[in-house]
N, C-alpha and C positions, 0 to 999 in steps of 0.2 A: 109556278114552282121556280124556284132560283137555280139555274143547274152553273151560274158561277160566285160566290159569294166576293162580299167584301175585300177580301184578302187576296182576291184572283185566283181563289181555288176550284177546282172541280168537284163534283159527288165523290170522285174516288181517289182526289189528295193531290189530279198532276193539273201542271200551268195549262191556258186554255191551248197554247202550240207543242204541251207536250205529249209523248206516243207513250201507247202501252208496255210493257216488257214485251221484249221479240223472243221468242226460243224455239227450236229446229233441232229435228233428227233425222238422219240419210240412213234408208236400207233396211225401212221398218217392216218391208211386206217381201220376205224371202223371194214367192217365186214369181214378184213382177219383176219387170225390167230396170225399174227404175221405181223408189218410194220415196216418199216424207211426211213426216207428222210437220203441221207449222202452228205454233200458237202466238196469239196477239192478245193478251190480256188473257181473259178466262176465256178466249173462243181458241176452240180448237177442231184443226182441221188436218186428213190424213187424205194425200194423195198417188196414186197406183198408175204405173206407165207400162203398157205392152206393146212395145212394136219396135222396131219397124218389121212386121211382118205379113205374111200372105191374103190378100183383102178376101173376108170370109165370102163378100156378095159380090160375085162377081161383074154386075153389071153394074155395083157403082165405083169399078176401077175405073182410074186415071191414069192413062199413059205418059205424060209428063210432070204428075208428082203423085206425092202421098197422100191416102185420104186420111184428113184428123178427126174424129169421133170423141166427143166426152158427154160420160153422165154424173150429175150431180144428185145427190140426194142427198136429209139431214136424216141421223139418226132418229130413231121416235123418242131415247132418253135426252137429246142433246139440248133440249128447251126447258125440260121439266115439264113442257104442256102436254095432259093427258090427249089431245085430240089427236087420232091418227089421220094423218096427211095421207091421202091416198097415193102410190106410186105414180109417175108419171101427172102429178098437177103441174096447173101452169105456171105456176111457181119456178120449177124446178127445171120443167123446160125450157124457160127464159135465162135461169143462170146456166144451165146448159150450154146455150148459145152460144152467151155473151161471153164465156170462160174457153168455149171453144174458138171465134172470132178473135178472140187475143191473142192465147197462143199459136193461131194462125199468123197472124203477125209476126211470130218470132222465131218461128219454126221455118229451118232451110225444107221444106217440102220437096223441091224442085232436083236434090240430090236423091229422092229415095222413088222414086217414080214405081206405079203398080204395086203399091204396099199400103199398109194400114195401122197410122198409130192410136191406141184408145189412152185415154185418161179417164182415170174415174175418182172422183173426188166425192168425201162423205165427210159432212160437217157432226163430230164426235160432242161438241160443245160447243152454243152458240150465245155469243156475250156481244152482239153487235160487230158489224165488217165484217160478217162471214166471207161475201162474195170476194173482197179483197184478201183475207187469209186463203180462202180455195185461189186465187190465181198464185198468189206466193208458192202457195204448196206445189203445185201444177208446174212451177218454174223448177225448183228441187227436185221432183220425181224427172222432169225431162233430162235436168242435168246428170242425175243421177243415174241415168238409160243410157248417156251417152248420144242424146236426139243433138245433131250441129242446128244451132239458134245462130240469129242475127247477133241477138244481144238476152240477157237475161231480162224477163219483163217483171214488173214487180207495181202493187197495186198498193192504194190508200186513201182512207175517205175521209174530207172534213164538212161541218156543217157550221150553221151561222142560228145559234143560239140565244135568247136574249141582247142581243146586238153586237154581241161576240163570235168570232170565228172560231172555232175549236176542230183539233186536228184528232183524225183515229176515234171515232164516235164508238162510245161502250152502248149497249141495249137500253138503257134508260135513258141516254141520250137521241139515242136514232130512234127512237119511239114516240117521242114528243112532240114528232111531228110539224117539227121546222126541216127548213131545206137543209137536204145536204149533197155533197157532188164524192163521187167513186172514180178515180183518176186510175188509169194504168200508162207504165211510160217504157218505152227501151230508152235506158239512163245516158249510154254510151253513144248513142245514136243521137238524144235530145228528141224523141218522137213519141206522140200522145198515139198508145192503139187502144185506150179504153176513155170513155170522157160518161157518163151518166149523172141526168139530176134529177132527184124527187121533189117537187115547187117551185116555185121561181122566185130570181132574185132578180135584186137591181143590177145593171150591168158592173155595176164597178165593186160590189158586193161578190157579186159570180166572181169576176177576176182575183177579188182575192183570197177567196174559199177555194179556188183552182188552183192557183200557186200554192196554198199552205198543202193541198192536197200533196200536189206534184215534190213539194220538199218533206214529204212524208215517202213520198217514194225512193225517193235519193237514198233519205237514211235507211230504208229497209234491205234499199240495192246493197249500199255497205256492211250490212246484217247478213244479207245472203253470200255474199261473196266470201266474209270471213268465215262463214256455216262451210263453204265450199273447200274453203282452203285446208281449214283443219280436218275435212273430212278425206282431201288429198291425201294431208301428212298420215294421218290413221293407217289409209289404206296402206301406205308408204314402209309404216311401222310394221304392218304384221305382214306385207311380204317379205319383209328384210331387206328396203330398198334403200 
């Protein structure tokens, strides 16, 4: 299958370095502490922040910071596949992890000592980079909490296609079963807290399916930040400030 034609085009009309549409909502879920919906193309994704609050288990307090907890789950309509995914497969566990490990990374922990923040992320539609739209989102609901971060973390995948690199893989791409690499970065800092890859490539192939990645995260950084800003001014607006 040709997934870049003649023209340098893709299946879905953009250049092989160019990203999805980005779009973002703050304060989607009243009584967390912090929400957002994030969409990247047709996948979409909603994430829920509770804490910084009282750790429920008390034997796995930590006296010098916060425990961070997240669970991930895909909705059963979000694929169109009729099969039900059991709760808790290992699927689900692993981006579990790996979304909690990140925002570990970003999160000032070490200020909120014997408390407990949860995320919970649930992919509503999944159109390929879920795992990268749930970190995006997971970055909004934290900001949106008021959780103090190093830097905003913000994720993006590219793969290496017909001998092409292409950035921000939609499901008919990431399906096709050539490599691709899922990058997460603190933008401001210049530091990689996520690096994953599905096959392997030549090294100098990897390097530059990792950079296209990591300047996919840049522009998403500039995407979040201005989401942030106008979500300031809002707020701003209907206090009367």
């Amino acid at each position: 299958m040709e997934y870049v034609n003649p023209e340098g085009l893709r299946l879905d009309g953009r250049r092989p370095m160019e990203m999805r549409q980005l779009h973002a909502e703050i304060g989607v879920v009243s009584k967390a502490d912090g929400s957002a919906v994030f969409e990247m193309g047709n996948t979409k994704v909603i994430a829920a922040v509770y804490g910084p609050r009282e750790v429920q288990n008390r034997s796995r307090q930590m006296n010098d910071q916060a425990l961070v907890r997240c669970e991930y789950n895909m909705a059963n309509f979000s694929t169109g596949d009729r099969m039900r995914k059991p709760k808790g497969d290992r699927r689900s566990t692993e981006i579990s992890l790996v979304i909690r490990q990140t925002m570990e990374a970003c999160i000032l922990t070490h200020l909120m000592p014997r408390s407990q923040i949860d995320i919970f992320v649930q992919v509503l539609q999944a159109d390929g980079g879920t795992r990268s739209a749930c970190i995006n989102a997971a970055t909004l609901a934290l900001a949106d909490a008021g959780i103090p971060m190093r830097d905003l973390v913000t994720s993006c995948s590219a793969g290496f296609l017909n001998g092409t690199p292409l950035l921000d893989l939609n499901y008919v791409e990431d399906s096709a079963g050539g490599p691709d690499v899922t990058v997460g970065i603190l933008p401001k800092l210049d530091k990689v807290t996520l690096l994953q890859m599905d096959a392997k490539l030549a090294m100098d192939t990897f390097e530059n399916v990792t950079q296209l990645a990591t300047e996919g995260c840049k522009a998403v950084a500039t995407d979040i930040r201005e989401i942030l800003l106008e979500h300031t001014k809002q707020l701003e607006f209907r206090r009367g400030l």
